[in-house]
N, C-alpha and C positions, 0 to 999 in steps of 0.2 A: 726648330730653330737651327741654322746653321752654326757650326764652330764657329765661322768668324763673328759671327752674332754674337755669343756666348763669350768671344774675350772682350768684346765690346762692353758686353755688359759687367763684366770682372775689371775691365783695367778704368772704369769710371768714365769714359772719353777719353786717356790721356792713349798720347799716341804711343804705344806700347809695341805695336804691331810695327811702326818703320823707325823703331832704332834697332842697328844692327850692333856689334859684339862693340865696335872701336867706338860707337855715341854711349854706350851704357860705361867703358871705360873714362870717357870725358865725363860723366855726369858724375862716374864715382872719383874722381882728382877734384873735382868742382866742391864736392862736398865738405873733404877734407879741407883744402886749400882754403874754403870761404869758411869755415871753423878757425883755424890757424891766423888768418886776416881779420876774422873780426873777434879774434882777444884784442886786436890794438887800435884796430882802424875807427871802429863807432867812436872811442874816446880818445880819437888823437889830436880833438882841438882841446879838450880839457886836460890830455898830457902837452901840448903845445904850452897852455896857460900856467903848469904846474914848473914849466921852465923860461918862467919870468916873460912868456909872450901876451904881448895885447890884442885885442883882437885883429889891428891892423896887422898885426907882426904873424900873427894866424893864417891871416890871408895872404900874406906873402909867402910865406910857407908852401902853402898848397896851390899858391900861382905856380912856383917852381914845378911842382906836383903832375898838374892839369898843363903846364908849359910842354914839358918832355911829353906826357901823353900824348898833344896834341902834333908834334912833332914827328915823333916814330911811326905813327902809324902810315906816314904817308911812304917812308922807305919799305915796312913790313906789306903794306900793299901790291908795290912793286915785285920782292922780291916772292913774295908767295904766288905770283902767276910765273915764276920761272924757276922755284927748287923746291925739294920738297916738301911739304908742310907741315911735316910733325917735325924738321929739325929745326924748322923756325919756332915752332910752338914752342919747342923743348928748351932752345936757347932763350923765347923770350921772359918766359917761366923760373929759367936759372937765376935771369938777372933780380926777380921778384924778391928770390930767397931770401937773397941779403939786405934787404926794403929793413925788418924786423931788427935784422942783428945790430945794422947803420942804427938807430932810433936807439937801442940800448947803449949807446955807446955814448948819447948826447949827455952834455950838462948842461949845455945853455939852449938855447932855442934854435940860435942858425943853426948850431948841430946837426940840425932835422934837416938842412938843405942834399945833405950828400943821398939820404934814405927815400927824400920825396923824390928827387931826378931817377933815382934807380927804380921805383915803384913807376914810376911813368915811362921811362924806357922799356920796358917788359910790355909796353903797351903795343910792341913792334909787331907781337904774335898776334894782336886781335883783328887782322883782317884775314888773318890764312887761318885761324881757330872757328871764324865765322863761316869765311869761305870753305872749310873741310865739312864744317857741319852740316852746309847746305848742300854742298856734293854728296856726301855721304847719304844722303837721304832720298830714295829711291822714286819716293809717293812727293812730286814735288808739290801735290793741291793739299799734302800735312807741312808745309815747309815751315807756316808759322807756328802751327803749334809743336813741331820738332823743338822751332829754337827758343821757344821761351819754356818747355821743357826740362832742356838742357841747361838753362840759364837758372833756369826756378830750382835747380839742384844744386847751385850755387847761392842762393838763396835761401834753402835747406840748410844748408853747412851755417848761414849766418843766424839763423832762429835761436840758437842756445849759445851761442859766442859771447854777444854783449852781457848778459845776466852772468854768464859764469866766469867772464872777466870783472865786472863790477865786484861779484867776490872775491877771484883771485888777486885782483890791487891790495886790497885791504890787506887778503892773509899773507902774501909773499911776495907783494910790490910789482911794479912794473915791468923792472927790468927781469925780472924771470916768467913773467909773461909774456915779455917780449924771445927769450929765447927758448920757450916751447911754441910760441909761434913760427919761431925761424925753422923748429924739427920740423913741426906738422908740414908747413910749405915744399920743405926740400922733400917729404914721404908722396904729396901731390905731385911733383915734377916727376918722378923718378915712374908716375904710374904712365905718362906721356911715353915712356920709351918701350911700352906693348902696343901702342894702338901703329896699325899701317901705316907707311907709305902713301902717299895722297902729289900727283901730280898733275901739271895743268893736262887736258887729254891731243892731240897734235892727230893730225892726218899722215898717210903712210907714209909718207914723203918726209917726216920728220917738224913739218910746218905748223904753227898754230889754226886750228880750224877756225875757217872764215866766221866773220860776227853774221846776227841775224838779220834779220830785216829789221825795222823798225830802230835801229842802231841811235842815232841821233835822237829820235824822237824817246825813246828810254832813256839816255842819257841826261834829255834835259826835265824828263821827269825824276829823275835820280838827284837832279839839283834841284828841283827844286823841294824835293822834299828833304833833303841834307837844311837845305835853310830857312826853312820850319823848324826843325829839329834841333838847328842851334839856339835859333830865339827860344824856341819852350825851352832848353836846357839851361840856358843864360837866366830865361824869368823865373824858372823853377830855382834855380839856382845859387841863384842870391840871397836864398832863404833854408836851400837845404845843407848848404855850410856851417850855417850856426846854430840849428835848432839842439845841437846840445846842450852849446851855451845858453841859450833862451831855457831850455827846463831848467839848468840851472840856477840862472841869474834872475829868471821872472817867475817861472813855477814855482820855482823851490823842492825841486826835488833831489834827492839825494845820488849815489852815483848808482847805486843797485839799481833802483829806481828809474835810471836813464838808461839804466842796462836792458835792464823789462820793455822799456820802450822802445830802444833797439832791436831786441830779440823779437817781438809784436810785428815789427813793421816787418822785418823777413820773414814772418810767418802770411803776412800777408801780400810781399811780393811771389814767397812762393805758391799760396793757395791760389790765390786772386792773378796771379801772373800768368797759370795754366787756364784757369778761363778766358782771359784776355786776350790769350794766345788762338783758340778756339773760336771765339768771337770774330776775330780777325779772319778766321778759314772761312767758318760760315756767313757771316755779314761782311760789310764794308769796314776794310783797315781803317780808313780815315773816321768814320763814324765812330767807331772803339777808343780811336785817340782824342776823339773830342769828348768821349764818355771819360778818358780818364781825365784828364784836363778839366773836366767840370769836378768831379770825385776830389779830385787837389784843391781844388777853390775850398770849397766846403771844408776839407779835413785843415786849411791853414787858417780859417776863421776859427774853426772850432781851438783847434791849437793857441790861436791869441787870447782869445776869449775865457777858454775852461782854466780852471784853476786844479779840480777834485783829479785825484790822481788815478782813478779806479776809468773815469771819462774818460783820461789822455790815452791812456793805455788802450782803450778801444779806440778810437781815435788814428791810435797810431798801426795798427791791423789794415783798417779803410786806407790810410796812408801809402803804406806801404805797396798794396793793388793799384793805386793811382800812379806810381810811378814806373809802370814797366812796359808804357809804351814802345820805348827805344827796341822793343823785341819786334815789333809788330815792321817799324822802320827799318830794319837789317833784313825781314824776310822779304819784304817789299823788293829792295833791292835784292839780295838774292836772286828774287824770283824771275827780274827782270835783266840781268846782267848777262853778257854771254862770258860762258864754260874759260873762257882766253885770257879773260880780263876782269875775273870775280872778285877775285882779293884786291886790285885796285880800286873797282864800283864801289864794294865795301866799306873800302880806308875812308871814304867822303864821307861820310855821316858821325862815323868815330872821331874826326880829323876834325868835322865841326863843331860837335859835340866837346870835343876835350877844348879848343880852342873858347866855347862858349863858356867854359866853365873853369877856364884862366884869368877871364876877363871876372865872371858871375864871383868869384871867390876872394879877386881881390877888390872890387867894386862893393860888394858886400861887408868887405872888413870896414870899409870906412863907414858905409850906413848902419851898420851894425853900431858902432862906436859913435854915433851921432844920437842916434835914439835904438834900442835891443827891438823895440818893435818893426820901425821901420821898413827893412828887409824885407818883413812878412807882408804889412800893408802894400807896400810897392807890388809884392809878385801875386799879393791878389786882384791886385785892379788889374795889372798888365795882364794876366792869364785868361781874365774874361775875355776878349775880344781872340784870341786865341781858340776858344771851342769855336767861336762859327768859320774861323780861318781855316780850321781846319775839314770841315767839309769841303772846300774848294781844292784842296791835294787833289792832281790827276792819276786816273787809277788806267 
């Protein structure tokens, strides 16, 4: 058997072998940082509620939230195909830090407005974070499982966050989870300023190297799978705003309890995320997406349905793997963008994406408050016809 056989069969499948020094330093900021963000983020529509918000008032919240998101990324696109990319990352990062500190500072609920705008501004860096990733990676037929990878190590940081913030509420409040949140965050950012240099690459002449062939024709398969990608985010959407609220308000489960099921789901976007990602290398992206998009259907009936709390909790494992398609869509494009204009390609699916989920968050708050079930009913009928649409994505 050859060496490379031999790490093949040590590192599980996961692509071990093409990350180099600066993707192992993103995975390890990812971990930390997604520790740090989900002491507060899993329970911040039930801290949104503890300062006198309704659910409408929730959702307005986090329109703001998913507003700026949707926003920034289209400038972070721009400017990450023309400076260079780790001081975009580094500054969109900074603006994150103080997401936590803003939120300890609230007494009433608009509070929360200055802390959602700055958490979605930092949203500037996610097309030059994607775009560095896919550059950076050498093996460009591992590109999807690189980035769902890297992502799922962000998702690692989230596994034990909910559950030991659900403690930490009780034993030391909020506000002081909010401000080891704000350390952890700024410990992540600061690990951003070891990884390289990352620039667009230009011919000798100083000019950006001509696009490829197939220019247009990429292009409008890049749209249209961005707009795929909003509607599943929008249907999905309108349901994964509240499902806090819903354990709380119709389960009945306690906040530990929603914690556990937070920490489950990131155990499961991490496990289930690095198959997914795989899946995507060796079969058909779009077949993957309509596996997870079926996998969502099923895990939000069960969700309505179950009541036993030992169920949700499985439940919400499967969950969690259903939701990490968005990885397989960022490689996609990646894969198809030219070297000139990757961070811009990028920004369109992010762009849709957050835009989906300004509309999904506040359109939610009102169905939410009409009936708690609602929400969920809606986004499983709508999501059905979505698995066979997604077979027709052009690859």
């Amino acid at each position: 058997m050859k060496v490379m056989d031999y790490r093949r069969v040590l590192g599980f499948g996961f692509p071990f072998e093409a990350l180099n020094r600066d993707l192992w330093l993103i995975c390890l900021s990812n971990v930390i940082a997604a520790f740090g963000e989900g002491l507060y983020f899993w329970f911040f529509p039930l801290y949104a509620r503890s300062l006198q918000a309704s659910p409408v008032e929730v959702g307005t919240v986090l329109s703001f939230l998913w507003g700026a998101s949707a926003v920034t990324p289209i400038i972070g696109g721009v400017i990450a195909d023309r400076y260079d990319r780790k001081k975009i990352i580094v500054f969109g990062w900074a603006l994150w830090v103080f997401t936590p500190l803003s939120y300890s500072l609230a007494i009433f609920w608009p509070q929360l407005v200055p802390g959602a705008i700055l958490w979605g501004s930092s949203m500037i860096a996610a097309p030059a974070i994607n775009a560095y990733i896919v550059t950076s990676t050498e093996k460009k037929e591992r590109v999807s499982s690189v980035l769902s990878f890297v992502w799922s190590a962000y998702s690692f940081g989230y596994i034990f966050a909910p559950a030991v913030s659900g403690y930490l509420v009780n034993a030391i409040g909020m506000r002081s989870v909010l401000y080891l949140a704000t350390a952890l965050s700024a410990v992540a950012t600061a690990i951003f300023l070891f990884i390289r240099s990352q620039h667009v690459a230009s011919d000798g002449l100083g000019q950006p190297v001509r696009v490829s062939e197939g220019y247009k024709a990429n292009l409008k398969k890049v749209m249209i799978w961005s707009l795929f990608y909003a509607v599943a985010v929008f249907i999905t959407g309108i349901a994964r705003s509240y499902i806090q609220l819903f354990l709380q308000d119709e389960s009945g489960l306690r906040d530990f309890e929603i914690g556990v099921f937070g920490s489950l789901s990131f155990l499961g976007i991490t496990v289930l995320g690095i198959v997914v990602g795989r899946m995507g290398d060796r079969w058909q992206k779009k077949g993957t997406i309509s596996l997870c998009l079926s996998t969502y259907v099923a895990c939000m009936c069960a969700l309505v349905f179950l009541r036993n709390p030992i169920l949700l909790q499985l439940v919400s494992f499967i969950y969690g793997g259903s939701v990490t398609f968005g990885a397989l869509i960022s490689s996609f494009v990646g894969q198809v963008s030219p070297e000139t204009k990757r961070g811009r390609w990028m920004s369109v699916p992010q762009v849709a994406s957050m835009f989906a989920l300004l509309g999904a968050s506040y359109v939610g708050g009102y169905i939410y408050a009409a009936s708690p079930f609602y929400p969920f009913l809606i986004s499983i009928l709508v999501a059905v016809p979505l698995v066979l649409i997604a077979f027709r994505l052009p690859e």
